[in-house]
Backbone as numpy.savetxt, mean C-alpha at the origin, in Angstrom:
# Nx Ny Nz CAx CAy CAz Cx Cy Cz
65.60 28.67 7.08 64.43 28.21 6.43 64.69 26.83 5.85
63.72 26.11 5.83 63.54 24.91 5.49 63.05 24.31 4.24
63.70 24.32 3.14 63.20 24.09 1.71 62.93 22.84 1.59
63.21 21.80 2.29 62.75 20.51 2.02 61.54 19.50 2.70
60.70 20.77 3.53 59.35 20.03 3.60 58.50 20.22 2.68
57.75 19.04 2.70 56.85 18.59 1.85 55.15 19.46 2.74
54.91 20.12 1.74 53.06 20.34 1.88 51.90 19.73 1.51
50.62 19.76 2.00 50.08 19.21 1.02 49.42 17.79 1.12
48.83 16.80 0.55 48.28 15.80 0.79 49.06 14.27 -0.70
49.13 13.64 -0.02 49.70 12.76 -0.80 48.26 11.69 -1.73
48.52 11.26 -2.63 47.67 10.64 -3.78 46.84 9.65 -3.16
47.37 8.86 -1.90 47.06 7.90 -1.22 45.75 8.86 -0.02
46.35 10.16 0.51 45.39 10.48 1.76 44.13 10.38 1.04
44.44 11.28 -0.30 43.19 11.62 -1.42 42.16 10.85 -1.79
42.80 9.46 -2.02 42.29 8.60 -2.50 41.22 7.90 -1.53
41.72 7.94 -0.72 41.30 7.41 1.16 39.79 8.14 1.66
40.13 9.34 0.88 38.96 10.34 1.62 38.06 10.45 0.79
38.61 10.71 -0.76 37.07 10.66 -1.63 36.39 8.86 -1.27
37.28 7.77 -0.70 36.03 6.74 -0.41 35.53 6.67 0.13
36.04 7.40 1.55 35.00 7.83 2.59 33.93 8.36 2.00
34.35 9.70 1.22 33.05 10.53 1.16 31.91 9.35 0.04
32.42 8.85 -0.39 32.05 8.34 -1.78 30.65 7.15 -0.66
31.43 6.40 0.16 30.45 5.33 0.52 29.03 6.39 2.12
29.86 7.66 2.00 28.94 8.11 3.11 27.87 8.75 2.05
27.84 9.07 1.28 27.01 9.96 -0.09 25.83 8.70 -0.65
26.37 7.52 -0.59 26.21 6.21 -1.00 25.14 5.43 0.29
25.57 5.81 1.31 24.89 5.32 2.70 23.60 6.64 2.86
23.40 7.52 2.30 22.26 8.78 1.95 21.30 8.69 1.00
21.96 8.10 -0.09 21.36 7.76 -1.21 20.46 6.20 -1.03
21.06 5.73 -0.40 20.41 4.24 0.06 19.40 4.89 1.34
18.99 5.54 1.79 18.19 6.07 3.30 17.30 6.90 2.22
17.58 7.75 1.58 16.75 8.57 0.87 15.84 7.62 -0.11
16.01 6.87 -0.59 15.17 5.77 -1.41 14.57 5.12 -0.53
14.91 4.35 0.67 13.96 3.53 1.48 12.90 4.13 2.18
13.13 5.94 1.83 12.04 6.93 2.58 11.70 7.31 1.60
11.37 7.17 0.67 10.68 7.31 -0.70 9.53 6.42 -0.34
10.15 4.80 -0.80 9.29 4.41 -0.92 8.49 4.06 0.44
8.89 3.86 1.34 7.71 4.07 2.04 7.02 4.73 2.01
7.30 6.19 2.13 6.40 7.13 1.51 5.25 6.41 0.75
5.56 6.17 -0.59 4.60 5.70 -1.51 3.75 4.60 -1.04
4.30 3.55 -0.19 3.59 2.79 0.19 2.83 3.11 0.86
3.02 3.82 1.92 1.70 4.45 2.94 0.74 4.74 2.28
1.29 5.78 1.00 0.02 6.84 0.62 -1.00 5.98 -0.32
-0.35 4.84 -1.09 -1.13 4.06 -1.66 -1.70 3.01 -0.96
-1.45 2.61 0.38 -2.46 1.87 1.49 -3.46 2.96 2.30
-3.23 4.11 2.38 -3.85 4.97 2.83 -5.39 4.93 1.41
-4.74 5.07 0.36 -5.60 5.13 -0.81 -6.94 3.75 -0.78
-6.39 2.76 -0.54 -6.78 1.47 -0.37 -7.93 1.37 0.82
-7.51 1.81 1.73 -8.54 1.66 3.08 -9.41 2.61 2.62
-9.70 3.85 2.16 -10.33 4.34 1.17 -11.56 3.99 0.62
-10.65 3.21 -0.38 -11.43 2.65 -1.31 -12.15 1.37 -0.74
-11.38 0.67 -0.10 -11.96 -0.25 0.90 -13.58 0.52 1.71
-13.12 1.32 2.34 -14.42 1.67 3.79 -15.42 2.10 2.42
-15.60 3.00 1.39 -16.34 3.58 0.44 -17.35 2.54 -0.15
-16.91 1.35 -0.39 -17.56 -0.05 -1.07 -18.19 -0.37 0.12
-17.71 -0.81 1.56 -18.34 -0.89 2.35 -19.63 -0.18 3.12
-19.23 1.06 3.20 -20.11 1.72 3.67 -21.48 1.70 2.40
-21.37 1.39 0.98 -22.06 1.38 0.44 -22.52 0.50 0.75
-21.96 -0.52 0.95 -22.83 -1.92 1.17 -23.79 -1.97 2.63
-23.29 -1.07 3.55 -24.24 -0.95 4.88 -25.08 -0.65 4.44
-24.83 0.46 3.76 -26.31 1.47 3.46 -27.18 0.61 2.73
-27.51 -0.40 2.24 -28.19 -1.40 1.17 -28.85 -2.23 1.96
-30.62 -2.43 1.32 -31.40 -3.19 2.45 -31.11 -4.63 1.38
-31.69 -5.85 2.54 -32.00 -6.62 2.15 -32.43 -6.94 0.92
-32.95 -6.60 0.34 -33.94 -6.35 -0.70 -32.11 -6.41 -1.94
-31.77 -5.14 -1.45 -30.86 -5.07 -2.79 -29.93 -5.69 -2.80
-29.30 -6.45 -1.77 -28.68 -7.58 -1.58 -28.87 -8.67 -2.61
-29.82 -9.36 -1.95 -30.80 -10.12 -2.83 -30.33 -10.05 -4.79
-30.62 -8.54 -4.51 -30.34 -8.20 -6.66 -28.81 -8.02 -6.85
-28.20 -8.13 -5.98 -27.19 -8.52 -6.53 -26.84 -9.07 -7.83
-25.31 -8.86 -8.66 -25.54 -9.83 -10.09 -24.78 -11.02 -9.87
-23.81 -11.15 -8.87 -23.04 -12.10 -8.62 -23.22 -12.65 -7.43
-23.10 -14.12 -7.92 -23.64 -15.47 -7.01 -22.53 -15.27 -5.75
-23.19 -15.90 -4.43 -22.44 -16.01 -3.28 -21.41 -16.58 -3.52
-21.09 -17.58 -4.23 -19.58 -18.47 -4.06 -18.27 -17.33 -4.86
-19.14 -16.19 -6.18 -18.32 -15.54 -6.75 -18.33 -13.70 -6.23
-17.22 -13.53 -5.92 -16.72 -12.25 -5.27 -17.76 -11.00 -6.39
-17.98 -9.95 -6.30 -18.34 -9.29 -7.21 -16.74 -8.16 -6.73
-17.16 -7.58 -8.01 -15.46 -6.73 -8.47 -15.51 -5.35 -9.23
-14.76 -4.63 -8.86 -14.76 -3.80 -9.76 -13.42 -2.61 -9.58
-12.89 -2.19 -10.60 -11.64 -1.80 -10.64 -11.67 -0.17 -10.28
-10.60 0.40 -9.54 -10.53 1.93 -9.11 -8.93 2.39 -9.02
-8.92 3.56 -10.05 -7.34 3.98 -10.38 -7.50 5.56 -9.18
-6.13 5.49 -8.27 -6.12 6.38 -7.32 -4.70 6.37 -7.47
-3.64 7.80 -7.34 -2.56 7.80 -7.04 -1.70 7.30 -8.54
-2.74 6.88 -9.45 -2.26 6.41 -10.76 -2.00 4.72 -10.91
-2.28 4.55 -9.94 -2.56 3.19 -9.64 -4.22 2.12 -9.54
-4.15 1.24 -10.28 -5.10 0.80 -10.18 -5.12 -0.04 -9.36
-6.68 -0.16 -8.24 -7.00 -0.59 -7.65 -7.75 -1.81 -7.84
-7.84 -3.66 -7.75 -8.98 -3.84 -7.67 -9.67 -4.35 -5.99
-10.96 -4.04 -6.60 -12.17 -4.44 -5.32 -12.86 -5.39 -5.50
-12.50 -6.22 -4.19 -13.76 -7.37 -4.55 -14.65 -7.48 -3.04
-15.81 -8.02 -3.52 -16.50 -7.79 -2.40 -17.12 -9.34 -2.11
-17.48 -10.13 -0.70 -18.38 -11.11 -0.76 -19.49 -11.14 0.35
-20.71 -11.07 -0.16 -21.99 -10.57 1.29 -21.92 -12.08 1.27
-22.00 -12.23 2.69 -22.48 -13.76 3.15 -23.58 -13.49 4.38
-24.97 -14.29 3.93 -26.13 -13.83 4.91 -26.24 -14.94 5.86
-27.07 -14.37 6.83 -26.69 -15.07 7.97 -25.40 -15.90 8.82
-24.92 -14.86 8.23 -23.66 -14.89 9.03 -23.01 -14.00 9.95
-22.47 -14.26 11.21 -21.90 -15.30 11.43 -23.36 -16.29 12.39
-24.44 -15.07 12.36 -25.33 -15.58 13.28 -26.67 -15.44 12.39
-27.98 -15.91 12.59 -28.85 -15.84 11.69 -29.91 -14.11 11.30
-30.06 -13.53 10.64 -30.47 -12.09 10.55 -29.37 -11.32 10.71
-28.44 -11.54 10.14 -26.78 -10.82 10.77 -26.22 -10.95 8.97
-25.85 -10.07 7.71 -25.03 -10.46 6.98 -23.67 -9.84 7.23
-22.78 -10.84 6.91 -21.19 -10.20 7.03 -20.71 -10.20 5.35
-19.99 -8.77 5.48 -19.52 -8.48 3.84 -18.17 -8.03 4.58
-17.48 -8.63 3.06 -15.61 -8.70 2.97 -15.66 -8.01 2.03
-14.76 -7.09 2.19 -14.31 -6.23 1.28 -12.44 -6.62 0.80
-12.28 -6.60 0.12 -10.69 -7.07 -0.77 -10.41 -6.03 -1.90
-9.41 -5.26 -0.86 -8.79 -4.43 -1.70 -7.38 -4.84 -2.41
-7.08 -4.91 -3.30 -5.30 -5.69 -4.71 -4.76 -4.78 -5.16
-3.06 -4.29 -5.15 -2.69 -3.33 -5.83 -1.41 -3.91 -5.91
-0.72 -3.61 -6.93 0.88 -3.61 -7.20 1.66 -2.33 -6.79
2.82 -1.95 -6.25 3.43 -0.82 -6.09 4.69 -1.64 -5.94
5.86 -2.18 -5.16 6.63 -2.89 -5.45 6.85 -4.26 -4.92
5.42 -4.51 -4.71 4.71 -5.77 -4.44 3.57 -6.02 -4.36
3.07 -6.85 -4.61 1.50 -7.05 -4.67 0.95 -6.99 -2.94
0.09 -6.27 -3.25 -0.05 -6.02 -2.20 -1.76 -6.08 -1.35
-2.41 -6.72 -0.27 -4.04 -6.61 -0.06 -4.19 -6.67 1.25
-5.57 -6.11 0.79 -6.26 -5.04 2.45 -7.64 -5.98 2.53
-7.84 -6.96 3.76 -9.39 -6.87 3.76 -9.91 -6.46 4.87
-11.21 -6.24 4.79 -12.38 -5.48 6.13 -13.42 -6.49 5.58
-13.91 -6.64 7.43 -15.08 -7.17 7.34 -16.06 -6.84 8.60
-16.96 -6.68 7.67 -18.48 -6.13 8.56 -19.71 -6.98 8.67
-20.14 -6.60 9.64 -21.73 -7.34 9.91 -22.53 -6.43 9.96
-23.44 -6.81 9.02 -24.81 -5.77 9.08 -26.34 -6.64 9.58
-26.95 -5.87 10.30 -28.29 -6.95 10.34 -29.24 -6.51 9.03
-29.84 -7.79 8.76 -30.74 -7.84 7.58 -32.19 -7.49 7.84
C-alpha cells in the first residue's frame, strides 16, 4: 500500500473552477437581463401602437365639421397624456386638410414614452373630408 499519494484537489484546481463557474453564472445573468428588458420594451411598444391606432381611429370616425372645432391651431400638435403598463404615455396628434391631395385630410398620430430610452411611434392616415 501506498501512503504517500496525495487525494483530492489542490487550492489552485479550486480556485480555477469556481472562475469558471463564477464568469458562466455571470454570462446568464447578463442574457437573463437583456431578455427582460426586451421583454418590457415590446410590451410597452405593443402598449403604444395601442394607444396610437385608438386616437386615430377616433379621429377617422370625426366628420369634417368636428375637425373644424378642433381647439388647437394647425401649426400646434393637440396632446394629451395616457398611463399604460405604469408608464406614461404622451399623444400628440396633427390633422392637416387637404392633404396630401385636395378633399383628402391626413392625421399624424405621435406616440413619447421613456422606458430605458426615450422612445416614439408615428402613424399616419388619410381620411376624405
Amino acid at each position: 500500500m501506498n501512503t504517500n499519494k496525495d487525494d483530492g484537489f489542490t487550492l489552485v484546481e479550486i480556485l480555477i473552477a469556481i472562475t469558471i463557474f463564477c464568469f458562466a453564472v455571470l454570462g446568464l445573468a447578463i442574457g437573463t437581463v437583456s431578455v427582460i428588458r426586451t421583454n418590457q420594451t415590446s410590451h410597452l411598444r405593443a402598449s403604444a401602437v395601442n394607444l396610437a391606432q385608438a386616437r386615430l381611429e377616433e379621429l377617422r370616425a370625426m366628420t369634417s365639421a368636428a375637425f373644424s372645432g378642433l381647439s388647437c391651431p394647425s401649426s400646434t400638435p393637440c396632446s394629451d397624456n395616457a398611463t399604460a403598463s405604469g408608464v406614461t404615455f404622451t399623444r400628440q396628434w396633427w390633422i392637416t386638410t387637404n392633404s396630401p391631395v385636395a378633399g383628402v385630410n391626413r392625421i399624424d398620430v405621435t406616440v413619447n414614452w421613456s422606458d430605458y430610452a426615450n422612445q416614439t411611434l408615428t402613424f399616419t392616415a388619410s381620411v376624405p373630408q
